[in-house]
MIROFI-339986 format. One line per field, with one value per residue (C-alpha): z negated, y, x negated; residue number from 1. Coordinates in pm, whole numbers, plus 50000, padded with zeros to 5 digits. Layout:
BEGIN
zz	Z  ...
yy	Y  ...
xx	X  ...
i	NUM  ...
***
This chain:
BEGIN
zz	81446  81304  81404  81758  81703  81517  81810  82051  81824  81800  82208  82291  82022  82199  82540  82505  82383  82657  82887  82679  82683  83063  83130  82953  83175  83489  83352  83223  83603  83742  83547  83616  83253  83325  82971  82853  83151  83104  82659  82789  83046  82754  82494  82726  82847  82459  82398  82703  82503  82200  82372  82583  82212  82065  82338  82332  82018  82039  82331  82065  81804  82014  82225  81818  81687  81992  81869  81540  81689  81967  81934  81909  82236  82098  82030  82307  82564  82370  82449  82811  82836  82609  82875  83168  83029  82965  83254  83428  83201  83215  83656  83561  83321  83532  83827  83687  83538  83911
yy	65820  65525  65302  65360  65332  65043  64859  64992  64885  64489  64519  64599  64312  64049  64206  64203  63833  63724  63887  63698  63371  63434  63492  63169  62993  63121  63019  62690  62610  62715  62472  62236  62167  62138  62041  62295  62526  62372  62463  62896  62885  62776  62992  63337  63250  63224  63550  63718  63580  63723  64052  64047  63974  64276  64509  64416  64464  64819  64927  64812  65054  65335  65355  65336  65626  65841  65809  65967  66253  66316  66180  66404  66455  66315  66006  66034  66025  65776  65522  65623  65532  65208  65121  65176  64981  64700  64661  64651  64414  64191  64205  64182  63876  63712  63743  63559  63267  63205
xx	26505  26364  26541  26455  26121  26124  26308  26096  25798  25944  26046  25693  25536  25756  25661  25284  25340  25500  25229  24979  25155  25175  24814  24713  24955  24828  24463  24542  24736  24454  24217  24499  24575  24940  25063  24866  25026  25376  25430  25250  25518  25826  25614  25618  26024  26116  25938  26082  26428  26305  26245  26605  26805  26607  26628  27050  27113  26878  27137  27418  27290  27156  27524  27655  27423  27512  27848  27848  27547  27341  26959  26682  26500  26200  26352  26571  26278  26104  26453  26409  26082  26130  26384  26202  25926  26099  26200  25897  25730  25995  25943  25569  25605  25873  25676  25355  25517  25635
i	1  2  3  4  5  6  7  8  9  10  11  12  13  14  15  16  17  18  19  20  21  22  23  24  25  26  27  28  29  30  31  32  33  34  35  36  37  38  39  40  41  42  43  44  45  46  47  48  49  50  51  52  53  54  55  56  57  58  59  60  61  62  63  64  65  66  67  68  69  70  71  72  73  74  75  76  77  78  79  80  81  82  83  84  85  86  87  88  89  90  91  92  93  94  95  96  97  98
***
């Protein structure tokens, strides 16, 4: 299932972004370089977007694939996982940029 893994692969790339993007807000607030703060915040939001469009349009295809045959349990517990993941960065990066 390569697919899968492939979105999982971009979700994650747009995820750790976002949690990077994040972190240099928070630091930049901090050394009250708001500007600086202010374009991290928009930067980690457009990759949490960027994340949310993948992630849809990997629910799209997976719901599609199980369709036509049932995934392999590998790759089925790798989508579970993926899931579950995103979800809690998404809590995590939502959380800092508050």
């Amino acid at each position: 299932m390569k697919l899968v893994h492939k979105f999982i692969e971009q979700i994650d790339e747009e995820l750790e972004g976002a949690k990077e993007y994040a972190e240099r807000y928070i630091e930049n607030r901090a050394k009250g370089n708001s500007n600086r703060a202010s374009k991290y915040k928009e930067m980690a939001g457009d990759e949490l977007r960027h994340a949310g469009y993948v992630y849809d349009f990997a629910v799209m295809d997976v719901a599609d694939i199980k369709k036509v045959y049932p995934m392999p349990i590998e790759a089925e517990e790798a989508w579970t996982h993926a899931m579950k993941h995103y979800a809690e960065c998404v809590a995590m990066v939502k959380h800092m940029l508050t």
